[in-house]
C-alpha distance (Angstrom), angle and dihedral (degrees) to the residues before:
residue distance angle dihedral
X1 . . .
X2 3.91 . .
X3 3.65 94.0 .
X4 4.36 89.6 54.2
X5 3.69 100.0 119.3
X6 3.38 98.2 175.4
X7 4.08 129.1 19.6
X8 3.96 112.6 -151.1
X9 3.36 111.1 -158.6
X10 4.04 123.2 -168.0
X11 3.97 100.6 -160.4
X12 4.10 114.5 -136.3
X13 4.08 130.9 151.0
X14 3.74 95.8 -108.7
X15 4.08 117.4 -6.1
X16 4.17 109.5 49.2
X17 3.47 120.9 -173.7
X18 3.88 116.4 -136.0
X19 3.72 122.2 -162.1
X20 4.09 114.1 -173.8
X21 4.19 112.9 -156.9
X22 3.75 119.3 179.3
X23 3.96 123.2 -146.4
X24 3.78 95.6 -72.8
X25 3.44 94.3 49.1
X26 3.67 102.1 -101.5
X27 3.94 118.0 156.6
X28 3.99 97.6 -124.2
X29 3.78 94.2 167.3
X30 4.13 135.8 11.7
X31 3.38 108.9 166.8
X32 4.56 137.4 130.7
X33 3.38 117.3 -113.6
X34 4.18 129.5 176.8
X35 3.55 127.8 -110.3
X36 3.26 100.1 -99.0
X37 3.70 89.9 44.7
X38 3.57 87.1 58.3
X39 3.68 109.7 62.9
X40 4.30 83.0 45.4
X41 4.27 80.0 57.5
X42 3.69 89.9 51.8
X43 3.58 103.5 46.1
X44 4.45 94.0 44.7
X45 3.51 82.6 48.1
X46 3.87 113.8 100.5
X47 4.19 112.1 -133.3
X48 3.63 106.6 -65.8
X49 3.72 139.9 150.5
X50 4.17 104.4 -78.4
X51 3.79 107.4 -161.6
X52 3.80 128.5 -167.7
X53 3.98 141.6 153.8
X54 3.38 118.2 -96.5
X55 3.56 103.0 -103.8
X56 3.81 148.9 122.7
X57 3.88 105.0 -37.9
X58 3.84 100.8 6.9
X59 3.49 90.8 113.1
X60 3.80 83.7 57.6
X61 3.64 100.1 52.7
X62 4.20 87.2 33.5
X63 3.65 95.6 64.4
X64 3.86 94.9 38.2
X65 3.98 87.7 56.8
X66 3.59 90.0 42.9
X67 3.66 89.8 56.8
X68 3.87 89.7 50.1
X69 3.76 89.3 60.2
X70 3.84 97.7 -97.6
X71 4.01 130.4 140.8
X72 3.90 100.4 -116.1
X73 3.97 110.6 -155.6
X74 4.22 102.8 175.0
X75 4.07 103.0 -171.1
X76 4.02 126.3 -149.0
X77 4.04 94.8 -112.6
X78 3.95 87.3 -129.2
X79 3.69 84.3 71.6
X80 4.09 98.0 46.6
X81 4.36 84.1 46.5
X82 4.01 89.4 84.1
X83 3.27 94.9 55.4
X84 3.41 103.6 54.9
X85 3.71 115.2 110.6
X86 3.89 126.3 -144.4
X87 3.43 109.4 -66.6
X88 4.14 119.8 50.3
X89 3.67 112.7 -133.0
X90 3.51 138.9 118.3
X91 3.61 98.4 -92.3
X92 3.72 91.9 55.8
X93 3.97 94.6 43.8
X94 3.90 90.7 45.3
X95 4.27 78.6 50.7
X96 3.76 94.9 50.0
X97 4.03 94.2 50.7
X98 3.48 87.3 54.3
X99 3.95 86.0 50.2
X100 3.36 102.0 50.0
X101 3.88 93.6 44.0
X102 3.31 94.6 67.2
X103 4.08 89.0 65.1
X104 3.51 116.3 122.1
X105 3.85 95.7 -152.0
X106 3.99 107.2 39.1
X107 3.73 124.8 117.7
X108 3.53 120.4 -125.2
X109 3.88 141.3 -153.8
X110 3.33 121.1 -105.3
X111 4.08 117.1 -129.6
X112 3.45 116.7 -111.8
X113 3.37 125.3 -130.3
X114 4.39 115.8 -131.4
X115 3.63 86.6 -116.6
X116 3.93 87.5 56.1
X117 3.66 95.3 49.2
X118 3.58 91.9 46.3
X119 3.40 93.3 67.9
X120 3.67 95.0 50.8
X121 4.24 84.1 54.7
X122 3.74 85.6 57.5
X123 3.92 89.8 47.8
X124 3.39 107.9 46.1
X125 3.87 83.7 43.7
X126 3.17 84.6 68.1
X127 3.91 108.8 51.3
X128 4.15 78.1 47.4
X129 3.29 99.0 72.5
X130 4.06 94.7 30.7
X131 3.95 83.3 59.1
X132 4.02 89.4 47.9
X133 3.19 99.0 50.0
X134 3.66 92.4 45.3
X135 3.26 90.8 54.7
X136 4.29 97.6 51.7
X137 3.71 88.2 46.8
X138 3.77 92.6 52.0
X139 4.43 90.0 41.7
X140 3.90 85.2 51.3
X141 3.96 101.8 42.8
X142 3.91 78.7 47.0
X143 4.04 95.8 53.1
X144 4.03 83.4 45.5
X145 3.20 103.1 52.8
X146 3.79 93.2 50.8
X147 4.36 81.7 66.1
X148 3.98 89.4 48.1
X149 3.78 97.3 -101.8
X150 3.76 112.8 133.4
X151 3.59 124.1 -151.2
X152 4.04 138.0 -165.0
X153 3.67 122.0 -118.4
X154 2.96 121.6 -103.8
X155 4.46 138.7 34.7
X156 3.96 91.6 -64.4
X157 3.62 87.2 55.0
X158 3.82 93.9 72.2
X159 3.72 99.9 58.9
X160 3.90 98.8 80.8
X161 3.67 85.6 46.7
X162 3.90 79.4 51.8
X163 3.96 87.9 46.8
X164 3.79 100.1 46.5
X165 3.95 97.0 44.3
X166 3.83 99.6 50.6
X167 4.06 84.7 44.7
X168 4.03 93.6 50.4
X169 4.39 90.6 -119.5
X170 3.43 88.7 145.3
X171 3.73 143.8 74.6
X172 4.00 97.5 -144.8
X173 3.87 120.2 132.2
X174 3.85 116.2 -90.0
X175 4.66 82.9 -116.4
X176 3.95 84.5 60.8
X177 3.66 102.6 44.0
X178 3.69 86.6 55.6
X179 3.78 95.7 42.9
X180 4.03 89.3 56.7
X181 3.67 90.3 39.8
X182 3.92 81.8 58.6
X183 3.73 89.1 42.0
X184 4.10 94.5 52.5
X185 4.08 85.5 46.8
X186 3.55 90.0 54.3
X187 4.21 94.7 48.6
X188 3.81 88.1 45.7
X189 3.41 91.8 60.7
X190 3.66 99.0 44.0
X191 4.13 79.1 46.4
X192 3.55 99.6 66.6
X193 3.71 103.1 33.0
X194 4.28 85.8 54.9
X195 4.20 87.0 47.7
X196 3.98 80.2 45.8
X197 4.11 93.2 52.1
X198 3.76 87.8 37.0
X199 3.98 93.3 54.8
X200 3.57 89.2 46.7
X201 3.58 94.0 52.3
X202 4.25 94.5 48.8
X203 3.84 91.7 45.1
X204 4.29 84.1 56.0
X205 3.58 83.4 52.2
X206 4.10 82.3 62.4
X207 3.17 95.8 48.5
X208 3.97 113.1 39.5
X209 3.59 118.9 64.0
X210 3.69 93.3 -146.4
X211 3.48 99.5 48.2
X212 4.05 88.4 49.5
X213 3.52 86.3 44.3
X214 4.09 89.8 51.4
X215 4.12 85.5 50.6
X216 3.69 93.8 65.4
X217 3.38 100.2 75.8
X218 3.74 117.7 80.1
X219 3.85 118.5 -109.2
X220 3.67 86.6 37.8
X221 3.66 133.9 106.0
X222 4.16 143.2 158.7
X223 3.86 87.9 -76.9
X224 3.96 93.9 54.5
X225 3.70 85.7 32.8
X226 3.38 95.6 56.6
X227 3.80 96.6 39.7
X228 4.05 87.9 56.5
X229 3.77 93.3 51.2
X230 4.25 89.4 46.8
X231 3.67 101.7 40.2
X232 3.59 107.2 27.5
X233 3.99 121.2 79.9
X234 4.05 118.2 -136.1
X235 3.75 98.2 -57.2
X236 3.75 91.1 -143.7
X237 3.74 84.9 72.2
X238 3.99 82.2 72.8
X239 3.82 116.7 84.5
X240 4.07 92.6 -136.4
X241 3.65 135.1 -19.6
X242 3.79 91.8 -92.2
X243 4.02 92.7 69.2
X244 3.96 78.2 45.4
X245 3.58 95.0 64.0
X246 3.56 91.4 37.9
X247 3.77 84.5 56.4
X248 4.06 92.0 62.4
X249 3.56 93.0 35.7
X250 3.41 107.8 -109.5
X251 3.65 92.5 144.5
X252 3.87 135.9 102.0
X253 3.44 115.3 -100.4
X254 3.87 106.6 -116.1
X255 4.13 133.3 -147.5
X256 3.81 103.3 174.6
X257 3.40 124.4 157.2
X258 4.00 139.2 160.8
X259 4.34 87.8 17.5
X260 3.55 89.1 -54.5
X261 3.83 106.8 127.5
X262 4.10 105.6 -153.1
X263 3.93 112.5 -177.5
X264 4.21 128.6 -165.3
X265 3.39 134.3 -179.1
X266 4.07 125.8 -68.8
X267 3.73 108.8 -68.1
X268 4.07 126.6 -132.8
X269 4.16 80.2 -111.0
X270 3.93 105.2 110.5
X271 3.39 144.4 53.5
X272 3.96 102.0 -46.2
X273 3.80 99.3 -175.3
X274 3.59 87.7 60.9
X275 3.61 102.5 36.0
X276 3.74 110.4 64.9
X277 4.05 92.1 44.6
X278 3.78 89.6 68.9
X279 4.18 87.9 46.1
X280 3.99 87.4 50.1
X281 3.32 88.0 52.4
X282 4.02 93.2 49.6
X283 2.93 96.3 45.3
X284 3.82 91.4 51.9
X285 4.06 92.1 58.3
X286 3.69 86.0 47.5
X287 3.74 95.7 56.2
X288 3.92 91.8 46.1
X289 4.46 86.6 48.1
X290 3.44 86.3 53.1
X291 4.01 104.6 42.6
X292 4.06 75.7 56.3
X293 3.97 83.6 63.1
X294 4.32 85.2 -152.1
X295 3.89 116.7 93.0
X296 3.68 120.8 -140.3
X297 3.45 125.9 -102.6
X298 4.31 92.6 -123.4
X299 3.74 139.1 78.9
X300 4.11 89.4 -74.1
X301 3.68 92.6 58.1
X302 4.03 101.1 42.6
X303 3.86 81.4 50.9
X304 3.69 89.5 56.8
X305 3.56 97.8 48.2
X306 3.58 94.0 56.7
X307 3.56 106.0 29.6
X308 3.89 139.5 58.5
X309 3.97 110.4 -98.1
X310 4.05 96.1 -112.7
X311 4.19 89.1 51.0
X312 3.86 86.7 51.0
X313 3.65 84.0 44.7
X314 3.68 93.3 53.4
X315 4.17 96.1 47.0
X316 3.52 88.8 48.6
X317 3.42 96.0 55.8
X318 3.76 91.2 44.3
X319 4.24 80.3 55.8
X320 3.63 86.5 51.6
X321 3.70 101.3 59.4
X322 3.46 91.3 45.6
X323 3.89 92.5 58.8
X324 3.92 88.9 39.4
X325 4.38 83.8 59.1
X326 3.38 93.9 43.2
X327 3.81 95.3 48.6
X328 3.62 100.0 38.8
X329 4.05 79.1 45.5
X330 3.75 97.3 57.0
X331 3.55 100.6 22.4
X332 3.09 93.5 -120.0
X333 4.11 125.5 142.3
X334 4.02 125.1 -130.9
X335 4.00 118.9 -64.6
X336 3.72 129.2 -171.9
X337 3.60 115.7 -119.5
């Protein structure tokens, strides 16, 4: 164990695969141990470099080796996929982290701390029950309209339903007035726990300077706020707010070849929690510029006078990560230009 240069470690719920290297390379050790057996491995092992993808509970396992004195190196998986040899298994995957640790040139993840990830929780909790109740309001305006009742989009929708039901306006069966009464129970719940999420997140914005800080720049809000401060590691750990915005994926997809530069649209590559809040909220400032009906005389407005709304969207968003770096950078709130 004192010659282990490198621990591989192929992340699972109960079976792990561990692959040992030393410093040449050499495979000293590829064999699957439990999860109990695991943390034992850890702790007899002598400091090391402990590599894993960065997947669901690396983070975990990365700040539990950390704490044991270990080098923790958690790799994007797109990066460990080259090094994979013929046949998939665990053996081989647990081989190929070991492989592509020993890059010179490869990004790694940074490990979270639990405070970090329990913001994420609260986030993602959030979009949950957004997406359920979503999802009941669209299943009941679709059982309504099928009895010729029309309703708005959208939560505020649903209270003339409310209104006519309780006072008998409609000719629906006695079964389906108490199947949307059911329904409208089900989005008031999902309602206030949302508002409850969403309170929590603006009273953070009080509190932390960085989310407050985050807040001054228009198009963002506690929700985006908050997403940047779960999702997103230290941004100093990013050379420039470029490789920041390349990081979310606000970047053209590019297929250049021989000096020919070739670019696409924005690819599903990034961080996607992060990246569409800063497009809602471009696209938001581009509604309100055009509801004006006059462009402005700045970059934004020569943008949208040559461009469709959701590519100005898109570059603007791309402009708003980089001020979001070089803010959170600098420490430095939001200034007009």
């Amino acid at each position: 164990m004192t010659d282990v240069h490198i621990l591989a470690i192929d992340l699972a719920k109960r079976s792990f695969q561990v692959c040992a290297t030393a410093a040449g390379g050499a495979v000293l050790f590829n064999r699957m141990v439990s999860r109990a057996k695991l943390e034992t491995v850890l702790r007899e092992q002598t400091p090391c470099i402990v590599a894993m993808e960065a997947c669901a509970t690396s983070h975990f396992w990365g700040r539990l080796a950390q704490g044991l004195g270990h080098e923790v190196r958690l790799i994007p998986p797109i990066y460990v996929r080259p090094f994979v040899k013929r046949q998939k298994n665990d053996a081989a995957d647990a081989a190929a982290i070991a492989e592509a640790a020993l890059r010179p040139n490869l990004h790694y993840v940074a490990v979270k701390s639990a405070e970090h990830q329990a913001r994420a929780v609260a986030f993602r909790t959030h979009q949950l029950f957004v997406g359920q109740r979503t999802q009941l309001i669209n299943a009941l305006r679709g059982h309504l309209g099928e009895f010729g009742l029309v309703v708005a989009q959208g939560p505020t929708g649903l209270e003339a339903v409310a209104g006519m039901i309780d006072a008998d306006e409609t000719e629906l069966p006695d079964a389906v007035c108490d199947i949307v009464r059911l329904y409208l129970d089900q989005i008031a719940v999902l309602t206030q726990k949302i508002d409850d999420l969403h309170f929590k997140l603006r009273a953070a914005t009080k509190v932390d300077d960085a989310m407050r800080r985050l807040c001054t720049v228009p198009g963002v809000g506690p929700v985006t706020a908050g997403a940047i401060m779960a999702f997103a590691p230290d941004l100093r750990a990013f050379a420039s707010g470029r490789n920041f915005a390349a990081w979310l994926g606000l970047v053209p997809r590019q297929r250049s070849t021989g000096g020919k530069t070739r670019l696409g649209g924005v690819s599903k590559m990034g961080q996607a929690d992060i990246r569409k809040l800063p497009i809602v909220g471009a696209m938001s400032r581009i509604r309100w510029i055009i509801r004006r009906g006059v462009l402005p005389d700045n970059w934004l407005g020569r943008v949208l006078g040559r461009k469709p709304r959701m590519v100005a969207a898109v570059a603007l968003a791309n402009k708003m990560a980089r001020m979001i770096w070089a803010m959170m950078t600098h420490e430095q709130n939001y200034r007009m230009a």
